[in-house]
C-alpha positions in Angstrom: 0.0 0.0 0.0 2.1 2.9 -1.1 1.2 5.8 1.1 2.9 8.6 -1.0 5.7 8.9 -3.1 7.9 10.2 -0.7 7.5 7.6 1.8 7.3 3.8 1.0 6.2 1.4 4.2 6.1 -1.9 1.9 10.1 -2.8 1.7 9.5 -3.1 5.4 6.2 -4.8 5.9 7.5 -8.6 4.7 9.8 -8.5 7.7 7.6 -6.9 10.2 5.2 -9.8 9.0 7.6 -12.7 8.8 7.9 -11.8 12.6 4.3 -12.4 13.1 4.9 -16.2 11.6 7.9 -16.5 13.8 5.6 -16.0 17.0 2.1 -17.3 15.7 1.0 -21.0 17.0 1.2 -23.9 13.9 -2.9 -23.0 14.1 -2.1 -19.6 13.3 0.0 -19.8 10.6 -2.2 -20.3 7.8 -4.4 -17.6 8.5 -2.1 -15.0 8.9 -0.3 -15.7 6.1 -3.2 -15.5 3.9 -3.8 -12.1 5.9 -0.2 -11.3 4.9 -0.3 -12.3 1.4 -4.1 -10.4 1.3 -2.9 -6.9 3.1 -0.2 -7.2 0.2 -2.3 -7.3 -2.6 -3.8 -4.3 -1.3 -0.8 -2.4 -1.2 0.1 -3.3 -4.6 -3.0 -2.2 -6.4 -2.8 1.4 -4.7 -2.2 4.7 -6.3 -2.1 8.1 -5.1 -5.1 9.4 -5.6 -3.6 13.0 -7.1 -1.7 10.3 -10.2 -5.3 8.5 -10.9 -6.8 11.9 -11.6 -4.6 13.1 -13.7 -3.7 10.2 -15.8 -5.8 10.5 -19.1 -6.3 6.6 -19.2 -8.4 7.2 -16.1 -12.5 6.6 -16.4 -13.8 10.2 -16.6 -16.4 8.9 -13.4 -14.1 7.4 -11.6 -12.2 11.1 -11.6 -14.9 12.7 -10.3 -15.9 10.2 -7.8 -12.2 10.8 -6.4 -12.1 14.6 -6.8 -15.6 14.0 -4.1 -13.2 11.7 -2.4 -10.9 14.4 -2.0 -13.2 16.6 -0.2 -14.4 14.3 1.6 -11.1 13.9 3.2 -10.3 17.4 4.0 -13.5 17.7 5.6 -12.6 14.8 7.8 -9.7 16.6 9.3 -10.5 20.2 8.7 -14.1 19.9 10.5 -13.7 16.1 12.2 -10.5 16.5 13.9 -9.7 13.3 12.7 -6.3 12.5 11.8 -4.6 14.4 9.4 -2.3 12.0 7.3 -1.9 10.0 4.3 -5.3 7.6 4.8 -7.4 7.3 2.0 -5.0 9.6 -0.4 -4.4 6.8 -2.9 -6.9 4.6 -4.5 -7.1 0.8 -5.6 -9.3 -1.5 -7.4 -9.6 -4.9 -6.3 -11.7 -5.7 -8.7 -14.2 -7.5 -6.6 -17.3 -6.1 -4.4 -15.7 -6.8 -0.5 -11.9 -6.5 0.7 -12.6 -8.9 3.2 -15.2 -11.8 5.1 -15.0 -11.6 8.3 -16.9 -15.1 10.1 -18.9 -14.6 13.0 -19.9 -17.5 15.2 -21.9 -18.0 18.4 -23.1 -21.1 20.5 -26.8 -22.6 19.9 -28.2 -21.2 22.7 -25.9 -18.0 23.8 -24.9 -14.3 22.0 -21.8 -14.5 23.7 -19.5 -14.8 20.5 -16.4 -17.3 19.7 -13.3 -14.6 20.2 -9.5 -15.3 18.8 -7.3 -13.4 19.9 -4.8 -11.8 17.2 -1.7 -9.9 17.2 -1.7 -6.2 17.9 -5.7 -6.2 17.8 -5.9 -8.4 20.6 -9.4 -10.7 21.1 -12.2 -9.9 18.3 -15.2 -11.4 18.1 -15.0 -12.0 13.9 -12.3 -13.6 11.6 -11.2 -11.5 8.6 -10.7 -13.2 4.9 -9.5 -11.9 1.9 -10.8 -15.2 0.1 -14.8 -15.7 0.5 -14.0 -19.0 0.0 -12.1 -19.5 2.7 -14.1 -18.0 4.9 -17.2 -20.0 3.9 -14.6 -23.0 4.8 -13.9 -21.9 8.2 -17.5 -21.0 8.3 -18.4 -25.0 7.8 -15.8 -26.3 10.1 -17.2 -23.8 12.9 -20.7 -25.5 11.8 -19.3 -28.7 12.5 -18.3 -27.7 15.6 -22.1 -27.0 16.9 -21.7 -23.2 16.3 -23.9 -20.9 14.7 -22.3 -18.5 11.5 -22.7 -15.7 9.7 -20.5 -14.5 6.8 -20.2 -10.5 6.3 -18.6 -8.8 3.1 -16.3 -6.0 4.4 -16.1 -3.1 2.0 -13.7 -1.5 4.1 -11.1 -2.0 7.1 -8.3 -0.3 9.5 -4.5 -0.7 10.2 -5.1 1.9 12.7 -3.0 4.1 11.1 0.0 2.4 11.2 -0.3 2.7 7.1 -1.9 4.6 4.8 -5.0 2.9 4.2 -6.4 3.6 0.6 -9.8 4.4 -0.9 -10.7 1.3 -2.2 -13.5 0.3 -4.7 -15.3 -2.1 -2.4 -16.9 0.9 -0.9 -16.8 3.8 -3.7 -18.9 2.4 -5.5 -21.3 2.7 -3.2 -22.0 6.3 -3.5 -20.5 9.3 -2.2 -22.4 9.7 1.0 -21.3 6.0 1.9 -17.9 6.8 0.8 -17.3 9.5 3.9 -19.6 7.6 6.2 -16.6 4.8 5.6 -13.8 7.4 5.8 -15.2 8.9 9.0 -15.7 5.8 10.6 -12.1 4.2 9.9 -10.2 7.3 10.6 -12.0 7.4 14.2 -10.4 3.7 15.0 -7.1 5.2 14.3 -7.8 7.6 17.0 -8.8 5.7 19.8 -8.4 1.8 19.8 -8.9 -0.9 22.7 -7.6 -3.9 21.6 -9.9 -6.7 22.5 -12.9 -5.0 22.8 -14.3 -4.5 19.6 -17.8 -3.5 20.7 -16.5 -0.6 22.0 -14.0 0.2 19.2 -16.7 0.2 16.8 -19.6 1.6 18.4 -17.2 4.4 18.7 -16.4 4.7 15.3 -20.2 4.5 14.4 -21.1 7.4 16.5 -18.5 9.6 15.0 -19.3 8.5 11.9 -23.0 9.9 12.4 -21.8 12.9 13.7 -19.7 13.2 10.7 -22.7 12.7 8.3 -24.5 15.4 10.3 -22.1 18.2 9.6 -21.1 16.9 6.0 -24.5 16.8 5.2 -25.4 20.1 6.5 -22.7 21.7 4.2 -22.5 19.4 1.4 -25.8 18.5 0.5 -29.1 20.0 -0.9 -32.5 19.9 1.0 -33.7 17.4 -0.3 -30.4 14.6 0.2 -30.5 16.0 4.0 -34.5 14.7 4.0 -33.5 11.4 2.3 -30.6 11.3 5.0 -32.8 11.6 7.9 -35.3 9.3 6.9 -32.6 6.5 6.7 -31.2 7.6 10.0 -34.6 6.5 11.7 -34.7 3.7 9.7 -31.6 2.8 11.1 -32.6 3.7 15.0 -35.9 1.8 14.6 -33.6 -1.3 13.4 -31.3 -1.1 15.9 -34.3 -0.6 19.0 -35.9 -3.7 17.1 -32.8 -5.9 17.2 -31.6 -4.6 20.9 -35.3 -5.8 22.4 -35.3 -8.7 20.7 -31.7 -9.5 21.9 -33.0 -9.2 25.3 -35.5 -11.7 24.5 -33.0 -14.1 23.3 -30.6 -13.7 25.9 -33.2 -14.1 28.6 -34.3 -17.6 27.3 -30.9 -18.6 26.7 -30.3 -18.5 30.3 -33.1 -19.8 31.4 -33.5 -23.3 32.7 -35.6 -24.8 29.8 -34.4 -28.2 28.3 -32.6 -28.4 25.1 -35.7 -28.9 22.8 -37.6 -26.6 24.8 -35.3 -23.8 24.0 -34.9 -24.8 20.4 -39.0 -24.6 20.0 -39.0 -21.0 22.3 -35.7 -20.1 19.6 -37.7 -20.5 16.6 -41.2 -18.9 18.0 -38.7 -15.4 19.3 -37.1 -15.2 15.2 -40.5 -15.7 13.6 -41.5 -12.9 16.0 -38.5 -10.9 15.3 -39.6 -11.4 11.6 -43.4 -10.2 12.1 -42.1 -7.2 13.9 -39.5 -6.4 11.2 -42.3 -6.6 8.4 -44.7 -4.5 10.2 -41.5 -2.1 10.9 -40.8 -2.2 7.0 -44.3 -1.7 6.3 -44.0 1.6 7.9 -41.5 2.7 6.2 -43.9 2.5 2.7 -42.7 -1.0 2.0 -38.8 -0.1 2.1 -36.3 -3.1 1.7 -33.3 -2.0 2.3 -32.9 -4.1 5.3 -34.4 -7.7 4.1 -30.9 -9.4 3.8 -30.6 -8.9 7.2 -33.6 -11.2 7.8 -32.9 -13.8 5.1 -31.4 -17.7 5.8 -28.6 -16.7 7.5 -30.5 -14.7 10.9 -28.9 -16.2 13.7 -26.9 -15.8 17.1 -24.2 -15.0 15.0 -25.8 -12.6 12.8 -27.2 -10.9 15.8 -24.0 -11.4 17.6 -22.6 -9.2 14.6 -25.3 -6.5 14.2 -24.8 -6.0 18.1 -21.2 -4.8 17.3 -21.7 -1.8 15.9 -24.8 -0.5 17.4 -25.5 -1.5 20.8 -23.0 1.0 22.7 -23.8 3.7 20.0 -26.1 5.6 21.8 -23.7 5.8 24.7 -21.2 7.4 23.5 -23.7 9.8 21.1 -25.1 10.3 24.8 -21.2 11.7 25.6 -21.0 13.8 22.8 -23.8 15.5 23.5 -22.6 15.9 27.5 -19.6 17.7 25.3 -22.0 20.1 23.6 -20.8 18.6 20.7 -17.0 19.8 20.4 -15.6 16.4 19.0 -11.6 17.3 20.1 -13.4 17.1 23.9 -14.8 13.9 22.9 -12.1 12.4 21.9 -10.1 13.4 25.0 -13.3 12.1 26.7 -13.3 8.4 25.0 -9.9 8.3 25.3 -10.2 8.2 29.2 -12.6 5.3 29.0 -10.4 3.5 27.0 -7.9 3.8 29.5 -10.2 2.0 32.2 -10.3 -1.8 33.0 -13.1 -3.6 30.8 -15.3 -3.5 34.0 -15.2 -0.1 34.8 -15.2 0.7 31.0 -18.4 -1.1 30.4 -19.9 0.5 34.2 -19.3 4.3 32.8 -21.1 3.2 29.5 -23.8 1.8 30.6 -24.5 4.6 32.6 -24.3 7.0 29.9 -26.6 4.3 28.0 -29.4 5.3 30.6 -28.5 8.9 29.8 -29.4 8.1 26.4 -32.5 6.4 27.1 -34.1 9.1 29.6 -33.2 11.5 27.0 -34.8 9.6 24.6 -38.1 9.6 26.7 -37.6 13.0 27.7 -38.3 14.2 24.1 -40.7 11.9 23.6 -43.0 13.2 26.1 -42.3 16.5 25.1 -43.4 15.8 21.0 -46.7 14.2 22.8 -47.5 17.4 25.0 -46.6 19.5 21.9 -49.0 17.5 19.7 -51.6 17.5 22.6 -51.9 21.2 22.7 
């Protein structure tokens, strides 16, 4: 991944790597050399952004979806305060639709996910691929095992800025909007980190990625895009209130004392119900489908294992920012202190600020009904 011209990280990456072999168990090995050999590729197929635009061979879109790129980025450090580097300055094609699958696997009858702990990010609760085919394999051997899976295409991912990750097309050719929402959310993990505790990490990132939106949208966008943009954020709040109750349901009856069978039969009653509920949501929305993969074969413990990741401390630290009146360099300062804390005391103080969050939520609730009443 060639950062800039001045500066070249890859004559020293094999090395740094080969010393990840050295230490990694016989297990290991194979999957962190395909992580080697896949971080690689990556690096090859990039170019500085600045050279793609210029070069005349160049598709005449693809220019001006990076000259938006370009913005994009400024923003993110000019109005973000996120890092100010040489992130998402060069571009690659991979030429296929996800730079990674990352596996997620739970028990039958528990949302507590299957961790592995990994060099330098410590324990996550997902395993990375740069093949889909071998994470479908490890997917099936996990199956065998008696655990539930899910498979995720990753249009994007982190070194935590210890390179210069690159624009990639997994994820611009999505759109612009879903291009900063993916720049915003990866330069927050190279701000604040914890390894092992990814619910944190990208609960984090998700909040300061919707903060992100907010502001770029405000500036960026016409009326109407900011409409279509808040109508997908409720969307996505009404998801993620739908999917936390239900959770709740689940994780009640898994530790419960039914029998085996009974909790398979109580298992499959709680996802048809998750299922009406989602249906009646979506009818709501005027019939909207963005959401139905979620809902398709593969809804499981893993799959809610997964979906928990990234939105069930959100409103916690959304709850912070707003304790900071907004003024993100205070923020930061602010997460950085949790992530300083023991896991215990790290989860305490968020779930505290989690029932900020709620009684703020109820607060303007009742408010819009006295409004409506008079």
């Amino acid at each position: 991944m060639r950062s800039r011209p001045e500066h070249h990280p890859a004559p020293l990456l094999p090395a740094a790597l080969l010393a990840v072999l050295l230490v990694a168990g016989c297990s290991h090995i194979a999957y962190y050399a395909q992580a080697i050999s896949g971080h690689l590729d990556v690096m090859r197929a990039s170019r500085p952004i600045a050279e793609v635009i210029v070069d005349p061979a160049s598709d005449p879109t693809l220019r001006e979806q990076l000259e938006q790129v370009r913005a994009i980025r400024d923003f993110a450090s000019r109005e973000l305060a996120l890092p100010e580097n040489h992130s998402y300055r060069t571009y690659a094609d991979l030429e296929r639709p996800y730079v990674v699958w990352n596996v997620f696997a739970a028990p039958e009858f528990s949302l507590d996910p299957l961790r592995w702990c990994l060099l330098m990010v410590g324990c996550v609760s997902y395993r990375g691929y740069y093949d889909r085919l071998d994470a479908e394999r490890f997917a099936a051997e996990l199956r065998q095992q008696g655990y539930e899976t899910f498979i995720g295409g990753v249009p994007a991912y982190s070194t935590l800025g210890h390179f210069a990750d690159p624009v990639l097309n997994t994820f611009l050719r999505l759109g612009t909007l879903e291009v900063a929402r993916t720049v915003f959310h990866e330069l927050a993990h190279q701000l604040v980190f914890v390894p092992g505790d990814t619910q944190f990490n990208e609960s984090f990132a998700t909040a300061v990625e919707n903060e992100g939106m907010r502001r770029w949208m405000m500036v960026r966008a016409s009326a109407e895009q900011r409409s279509v943009f808040a109508t997908q954020r409720a969307r996505q709040a009404a998801l993620a209130g739908l999917m936390h109750a239900f959770r709740k349901e689940f994780a009640a009856l898994y530790a419960s004392d039914r029998t085996a069978d009974q909790q398979r039969v109580a298992k499959l009653l709680l996802f048809s119900a998750l299922r009406g509920d989602y249906a009646n949501l979506k009818a709501s929305w005027g019939g909207y489908t963005g959401y139905d993969t979620v809902f398709d074969d593969q809804l499981n413990n893993a799959r809610l294992v997964a979906l928990a990741l990234y939105s069930e401390l959100v409103p916690a630290f959304e709850a912070l920012l707003a304790e900071c009146r907004q003024d993100l360099p205070l923020f930061y300062q602010r997460v950085a202190t949790l992530a300083a804390l023991d896991a215990d005391s790290r989860r305490a103080a968020l779930t505290r600020l989690l029932v900020t969050a709620s009684d703020s939520v109820e607060e303007s609730a009742d408010i819009a009904a006295a409004t409506a009443s008079e």
